[in-house]
Structure formats: C-alpha cells, structure tokens
N, C-alpha and C positions, 0 to 999 in steps of 0.2 A: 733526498727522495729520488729514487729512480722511475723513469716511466718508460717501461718495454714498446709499447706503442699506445699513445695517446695523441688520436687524431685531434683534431678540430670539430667540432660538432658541428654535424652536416657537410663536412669533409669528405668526400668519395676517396678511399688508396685505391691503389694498383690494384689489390685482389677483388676488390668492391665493383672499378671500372668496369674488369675482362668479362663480368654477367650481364655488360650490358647489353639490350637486343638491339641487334644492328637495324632491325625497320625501324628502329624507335627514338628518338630523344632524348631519353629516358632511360632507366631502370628498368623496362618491362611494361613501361606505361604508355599508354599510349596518346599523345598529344590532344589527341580530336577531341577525347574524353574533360577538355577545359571546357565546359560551353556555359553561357550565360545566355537568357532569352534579352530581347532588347526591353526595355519598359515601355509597361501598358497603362491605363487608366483603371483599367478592371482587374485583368488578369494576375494573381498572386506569381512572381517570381522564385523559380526553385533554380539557386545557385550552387554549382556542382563545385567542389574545391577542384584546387589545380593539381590534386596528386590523389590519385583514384586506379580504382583496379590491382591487380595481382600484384605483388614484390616477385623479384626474378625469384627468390627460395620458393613460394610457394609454388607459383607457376610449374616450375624444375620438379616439383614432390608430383604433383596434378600428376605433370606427362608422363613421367617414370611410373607412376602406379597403374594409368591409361594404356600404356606402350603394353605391361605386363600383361595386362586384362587381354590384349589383344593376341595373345599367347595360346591361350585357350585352356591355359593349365590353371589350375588349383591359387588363387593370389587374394593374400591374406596381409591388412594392414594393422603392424603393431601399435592399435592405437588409431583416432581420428589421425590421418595423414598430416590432414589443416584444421584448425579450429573455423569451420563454418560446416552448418548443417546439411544444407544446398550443394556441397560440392561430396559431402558425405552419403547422399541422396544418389548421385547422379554414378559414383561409381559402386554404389551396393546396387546400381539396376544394370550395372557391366558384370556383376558378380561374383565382388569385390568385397571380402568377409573382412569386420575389423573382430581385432583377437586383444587379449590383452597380456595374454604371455603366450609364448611359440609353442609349448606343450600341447596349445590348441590345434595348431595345426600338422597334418600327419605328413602332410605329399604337398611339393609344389614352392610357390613362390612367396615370400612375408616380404613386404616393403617397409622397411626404417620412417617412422614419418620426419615430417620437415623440422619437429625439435629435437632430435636426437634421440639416443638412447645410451645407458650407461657401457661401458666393453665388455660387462659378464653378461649381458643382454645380447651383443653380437655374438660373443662365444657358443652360448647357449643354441640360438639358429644353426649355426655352421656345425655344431655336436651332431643335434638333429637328422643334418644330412639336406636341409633344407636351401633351395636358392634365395642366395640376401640379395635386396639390391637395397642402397643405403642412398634415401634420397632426404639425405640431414640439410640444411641449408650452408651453404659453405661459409657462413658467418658463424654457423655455430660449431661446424666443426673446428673452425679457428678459435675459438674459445675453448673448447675442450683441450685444444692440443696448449693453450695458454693457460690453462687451471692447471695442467698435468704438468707445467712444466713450474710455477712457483709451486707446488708442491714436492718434486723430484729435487727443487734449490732448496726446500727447509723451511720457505712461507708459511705464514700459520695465513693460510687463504680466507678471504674472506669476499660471499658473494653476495651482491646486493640482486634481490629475485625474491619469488613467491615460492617459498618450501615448497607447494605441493605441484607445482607445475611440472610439467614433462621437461621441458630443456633445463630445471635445474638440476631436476633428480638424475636426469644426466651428467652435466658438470659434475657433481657432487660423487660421480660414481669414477672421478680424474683424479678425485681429491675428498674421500672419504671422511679427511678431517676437518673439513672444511666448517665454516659458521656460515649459514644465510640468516641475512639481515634485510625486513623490506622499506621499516621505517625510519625514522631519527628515532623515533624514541628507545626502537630497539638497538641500533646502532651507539647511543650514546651509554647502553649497558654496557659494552664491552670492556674488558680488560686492557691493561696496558700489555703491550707485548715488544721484544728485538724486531723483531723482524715479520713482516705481515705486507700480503700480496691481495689486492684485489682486481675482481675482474667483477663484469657483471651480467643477467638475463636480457637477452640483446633490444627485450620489448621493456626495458623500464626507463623510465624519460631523466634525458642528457641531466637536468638540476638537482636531480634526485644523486646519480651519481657522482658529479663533482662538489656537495656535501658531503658526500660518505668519507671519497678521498680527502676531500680535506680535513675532515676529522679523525681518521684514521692517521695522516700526518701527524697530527700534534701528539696522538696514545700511543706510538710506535715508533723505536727508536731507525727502522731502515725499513723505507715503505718502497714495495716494486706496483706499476700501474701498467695495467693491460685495460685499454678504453673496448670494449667488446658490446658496446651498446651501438645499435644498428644503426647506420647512416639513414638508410631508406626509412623503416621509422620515426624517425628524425623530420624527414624531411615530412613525412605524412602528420607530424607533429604540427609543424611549421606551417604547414597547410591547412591545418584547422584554426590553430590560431587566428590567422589572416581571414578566415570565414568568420571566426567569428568578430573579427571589426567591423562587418559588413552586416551582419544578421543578429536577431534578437532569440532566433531561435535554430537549432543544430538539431537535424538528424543524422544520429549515427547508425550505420548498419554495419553486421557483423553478428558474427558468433557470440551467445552469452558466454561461453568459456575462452573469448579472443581477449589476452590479453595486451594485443597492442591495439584493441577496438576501443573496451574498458578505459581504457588512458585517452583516447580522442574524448570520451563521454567525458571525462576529470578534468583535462585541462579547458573544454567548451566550459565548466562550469566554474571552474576558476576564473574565470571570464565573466562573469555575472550572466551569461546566458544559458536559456533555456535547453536542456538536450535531453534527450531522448533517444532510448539504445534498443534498436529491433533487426528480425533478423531476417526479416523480408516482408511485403508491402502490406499485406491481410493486419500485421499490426499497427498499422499508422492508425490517429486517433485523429478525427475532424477536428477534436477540439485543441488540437498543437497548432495545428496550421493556420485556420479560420480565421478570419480580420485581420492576419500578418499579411504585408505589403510585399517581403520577401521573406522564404526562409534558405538555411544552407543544408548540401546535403553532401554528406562523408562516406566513405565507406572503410572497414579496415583493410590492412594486408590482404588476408584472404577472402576477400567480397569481391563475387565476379561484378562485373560490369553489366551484365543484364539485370540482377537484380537491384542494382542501384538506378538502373534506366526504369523497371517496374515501377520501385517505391516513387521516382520524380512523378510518372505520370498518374498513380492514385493522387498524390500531393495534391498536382496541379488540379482534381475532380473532386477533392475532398473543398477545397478551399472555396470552388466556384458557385 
C-alpha cells in the first residue's frame, strides 16, 4: 500500500504551519479565548474548550470577500462563503450577494467560497468576463490537486465525505469517477478493485478515515492514501472531546449546515453527553443548563468569537 501523504492525526506539515498567525499561538486562535471562571458555590460554570474561533481557511475566505466589499464593485459569493449564518448576515449588510451559479451575476466580483468549487465552475466565471478571487481553504485545494492526481495515475478514487456537500462536489469535479462513501456500511458495498486511491472531506473525523483505509486495503489490490482530512479540525475535535470529561452537557455553536460543527455535536454524544447544536444565543434553552454545576461551550470552525462570548453570557443568566 502506498501512502502519498499520510500525516499523523493532529500533525501540523509544512503547508499547514506557514497559515499560522504570527500574533497567535495557534492556527488563527487566539490563546485568551481558553478561559475557565474560577469556582463558585452558586454561580453555574460555562467552560470554553481550548480551541475556539475561526480556522485560518475560514478567517482567509472572511477577508478576501470583506477586502472585495470594500472595492465598491458589484461582489457576489458563489455560495455561503462559510457555513455560519452570522458571518452570512454581516457581509449581505456590506452588500455582498450570494449566487449559486455565476450566470447570476452580470458585472464585478464572485468569490470562490472556502469549500471550493469544481474547475468548470472556475472556467465558467472567467468566460463571463467576471473578476474570481478564489478564497478555497488551501487544505482543500491540496485535496483537489491530490484527487486529480490518483485520478490522472488510474485510481478508481475513492472519497470518504457527504455527496452533497460543496467541497465534495468539488473534489468530485477532479475526479468525475470518483465513489463517495460516508459510512461503513456504505463503504463495505464496494467492489473489489487493482488499484484504488482515497482521499477524504477535510471536515470528517480522523477514525472514520483510517477505517475506510483500512478496508479499502484488504478489497484492493494497490491502495495509494492521501490523509487530506484537516488537522485544525482535528484538533477542534480533540478539544471537544477533553470538554467533554469535564462536563455532562456540551453546547455546540455553529451553522446547522457546518459540517465540522455537526461532528463536535457526534462525537459530544458518543461521549454519553448531553449536546445541543445552535447557532446563536436566542436558542439556548434554560432547561439544558438549569441545576448543572458546569456546562462546556464549543464552537465550530466558522463561529466568530463574539457569538460564543453572547451564548456564555445568556448561559451564565439562564442558569441563575
């Protein structure tokens, strides 16, 4: 079996590193953002995980579509930029149209959102006559150029992701022949094959993929592995987990169509705790928090930091 590049999970490479922000310690995160209140007698405790606020892709999609706005021209996003509603709010009042194909728009600027877009999808803007700016996540354009290439080698590619997502329907436009596969059960349909390449949707959690590969080893006789499942996810992963040894109940915030949000909700509950997935503070419910002593509080990839400071501080008023 050959592995093109198969990190360590929760392994930072080289290309991963150079996004890191130099104010920060971090990925884009920013340290202060750990806080724990000290303990009270009375006061319910709202514990913030240690890995919160933007991933640099997002952040990187944010400014680039912000920068545009500031242009004063016509900027049009193919697609939610980020899967959060709050950050979709904030640039349709810059006036900032999202589109869902480029046809829509006649003049001016379309931004690439942060999961990609297929290459007849890029084509199609630049026919147009349209300005791209292509603010893909440079993880996933690393994935695409690693679909397109066990495809170009003869791989019968195979992606572990959700069919109808944006970043796989991209992949998928690298590698046309590709199979998406998101469960065991569906993966254990598959056929035997010579030769089979996978990669995977950068937001689907590390045990999920290194089952696939290893079952895709035993059905195939020459398996190539591209690990393209996100480190920073990963580590937002890792971060929940560890919240939840601590707490009996997990709010997550997030976009309902964030698929690396959905997954902190999954694995909080594979955890035998309690979770709850909203997408900003008006939906917290007294009755989650009420008589807990502590609860934890997550956010995904793309959840600003103000709104996970709002939801702490309803928490802390709902509980009291």
């Amino acid at each position: 079996m050959t592995f093109g590049f198969f990190a360590p999970y929760g392994t930072l490479q080289p290309d991963v590193a150079a996004n890191r922000d130099p104010a920060s310690n971090s990925l884009g995160i920013d340290d202060r953002f750990w806080r724990e209140s000290g303990p009270t007698l009375d006061v319910m405790e709202v514990l913030l995980a240690r890995e919160n606020g933007f991933c640099f892709g997002v952040k990187k999609a944010v400014e680039l579509t912000e920068a545009a706005a500031e242009t004063g021209r016509p900027v049009h996003n193919l697609g939610q930029v980020v899967h959060n509603p709050k950050i979709s709010e904030r640039l349709g009042a810059l006036g900032v149209k999202v589109i869902k194909d480029p046809s829509e728009a006649t003049e001016g600027i379309v931004v690439i959102r942060a999961h990609g877009v297929p290459p007849e999808m890029r084509a199609k803007i630049e026919a147009q006559g349209l300005e791209c700016i292509d603010a893909t996540c440079s993880l996933v354009l690393r994935a695409q150029r690693f679909t397109k290439q066990l495809a170009d080698e003869g791989y019968k590619v195979i992606i572990l992701g959700t069919p109808e997502h944006p970043e796989v329907v991209g992949l998928l436009g690298f590698a046309p022949a590709a199979t998406v596969v998101e469960t065991k059960e569906e993966w254990e349909k598959l056929p035997r094959m010579k030769k089979a390449g996978v990669v995977s949707q950068s937001t689907q959690p590390p045990w999920a993929f290194k089952d696939l590969v290893s079952h895709i080893s035993e059905i195939s006789q020459e398996t190539k592995v591209f690990n393209t499942v996100c480190p920073v996810t990963v580590k937002r992963q890792h971060a929940a987990s560890e919240l939840a040894g601590q707490v009996n109940t997990i709010i997550v915030v997030g976009g309902k169509n964030s698929a690396n949000t959905r997954e902190l909700v999954n694995l909080a509950k594979m955890q035998g705790r309690n979770a709850y997935h909203i997408e900003n503070a008006d939906e917290l419910k007294s009755e989650w928090v009420r008589g807990e002593a502590r609860v934890g509080l997550i956010g995904g990839c793309s959840t600003p930091m103000d709104t996970l400071l709002e939801v702490k501080e309803r928490a802390e008023k709902l509980a009291a």
